[in-house]
C-alpha positions, -999 to +999 in steps of 0.1 A: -458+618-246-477+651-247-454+681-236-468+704-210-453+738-203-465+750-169-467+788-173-454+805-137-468+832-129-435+853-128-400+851-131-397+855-097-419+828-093-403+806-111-374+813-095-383+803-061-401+772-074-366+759-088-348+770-055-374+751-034-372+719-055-335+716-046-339+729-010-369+699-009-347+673-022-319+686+003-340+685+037-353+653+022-318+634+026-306+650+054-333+639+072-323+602+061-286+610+065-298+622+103-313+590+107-284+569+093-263+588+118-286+574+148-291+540+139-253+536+134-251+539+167-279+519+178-262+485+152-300+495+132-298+487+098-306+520+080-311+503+045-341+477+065-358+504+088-361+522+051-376+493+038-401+482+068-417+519+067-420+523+031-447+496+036-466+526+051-484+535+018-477+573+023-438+567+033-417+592+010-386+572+008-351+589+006-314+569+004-291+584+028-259+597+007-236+623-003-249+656-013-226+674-044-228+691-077-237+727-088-276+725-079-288+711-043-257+723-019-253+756-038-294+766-044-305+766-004-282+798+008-292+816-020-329+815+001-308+819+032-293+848+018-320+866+007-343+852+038-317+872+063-318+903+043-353+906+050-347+899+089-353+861+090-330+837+097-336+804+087-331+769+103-344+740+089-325+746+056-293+756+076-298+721+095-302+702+067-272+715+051-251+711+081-257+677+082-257+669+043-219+691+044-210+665+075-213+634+057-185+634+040-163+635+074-182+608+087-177+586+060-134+589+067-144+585+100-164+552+093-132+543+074-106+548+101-127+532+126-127+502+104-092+503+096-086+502+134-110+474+141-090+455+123-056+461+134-040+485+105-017+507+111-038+540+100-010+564+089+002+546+054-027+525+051-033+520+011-074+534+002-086+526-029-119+555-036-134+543-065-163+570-079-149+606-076-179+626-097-204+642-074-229+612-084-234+584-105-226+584-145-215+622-148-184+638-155-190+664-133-169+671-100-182+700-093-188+703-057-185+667-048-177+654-013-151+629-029-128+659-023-141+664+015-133+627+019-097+627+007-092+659+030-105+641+058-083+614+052-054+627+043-050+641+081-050+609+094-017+598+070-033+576+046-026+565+011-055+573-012-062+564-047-082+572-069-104+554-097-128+567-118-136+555-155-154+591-161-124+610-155-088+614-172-073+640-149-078+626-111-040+631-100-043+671-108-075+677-094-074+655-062-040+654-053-042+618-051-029+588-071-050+577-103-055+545-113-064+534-147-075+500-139-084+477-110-056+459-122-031+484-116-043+487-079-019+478-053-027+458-021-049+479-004-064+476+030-099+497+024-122+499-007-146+529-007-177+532-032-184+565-032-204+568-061-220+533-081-213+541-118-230+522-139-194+517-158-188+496-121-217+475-129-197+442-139-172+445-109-176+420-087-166+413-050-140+384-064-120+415-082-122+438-054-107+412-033-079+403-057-068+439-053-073+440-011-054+427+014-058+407+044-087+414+062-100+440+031-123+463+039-153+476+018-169+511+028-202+509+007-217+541+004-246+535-013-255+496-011-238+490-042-231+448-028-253+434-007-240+428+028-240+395+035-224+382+002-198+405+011-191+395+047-188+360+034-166+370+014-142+379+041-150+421+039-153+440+066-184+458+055-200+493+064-225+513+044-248+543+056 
């Protein structure tokens, strides 16, 4: 591999070139996220209406997720900033971060609607999150919307905790119960993948269920299982 260093014209340059590959990336998935949002309502499968257009041979295709770390939720307002010092006020980037800040809400959301559907009590219900770092295979929590999660659910009453093989310090941080193994789990009535670690690679759906109750549900942010292995496993089973 030859290395190529691309000489900006100026710093300032290159400074708004880093900004606006992080702003890119951030409409990018909140348009996704947007559409995951409607076709949840319509019963749409997000993950197959992404598939079907990609076949489109100029499709740009974006997973619908959470947004965290230090880079993509922080870089837009400094734009924003900036923009309305000079008397513009923007909206696409403000949008897209509105709805990329939301998704962590609506994934508790999706997870007390579940509980309800079928039949738990919410207040004391036992959650397992399993992923707390803002994305796969870092040890890195800054800004990540596990944290909006656990706020969200911790209104409604319920029991969260926490695993996270990247991570030795989960009960300070979050203010939720660590767990150093799957084993240790108690019963608990709803699974959420937040983030698919690669260290979660050799987990299967058989272990998740030893650790589950009844009628165990699987919130699966990001596709990790596939769908209908999981159903036939006897999971209640949501993903964005």
């Amino acid at each position: 591999v030859t290395p190529h260093i691309f000489k900006a014209k100026d710093i300032k340059t290159a400074e708004a070139a880093k900004v606006i590959e992080n702003i890119q990336r951030d409409i990018n998935i909140a348009l996704v996220n947007e559409l995951c949002l409607i076709f949840g309502k319509t019963g749409l499968s997000t993950k197959d209406v992404l598939e079907t257009a990609a076949t489109k041979w100029n499709f740009h295709r974006y997973s619908p997720g959470l947004v965290g770390g230090h880079c993509i939720p922080v870089d837009p307002y400094y734009l924003v900033y900036k923009a309305k010092e000079l008397g513009y006020h923007p909206q696409v980037i403000l949008a897209g971060r509105a709805i990329n800040d939301s998704m962590a809400k609506y994934v508790a959301e999706m997870t007390i609607k579940a509980l309800n559907k079928v039949g738990k009590v919410i207040k004391g219900s036992k959650v397992l999150l399993m992923g707390l770092t803002y994305k796969e295979n870092v040890a890195d929590t800054r800004q990540t919307p596990a944290k909006d999660i656990i706020k969200e659910l911790k209104e409604y009453g319920v029991d969260i905790y926490g695993y996270d093989p990247l991570l030795s310090d989960i009960e300070a941080e979050f203010g939720i119960r660590a767990v150093q193994n799957l084993k240790d789990v108690p019963k608990v009535n709803c699974i959420i993948l937040a983030v698919a670690h690669g260290a979660f690679r050799g987990i299967t759906l058989d272990q998740l269920k030893a650790i589950a109750s009844v009628e165990p549900i699987l919130i699966d942010i990001q596709g990790f299982f596939d769908r209908e292995e999981a159903q036939g496993k006897g999971f209640y089973y949501n993903t964005l």
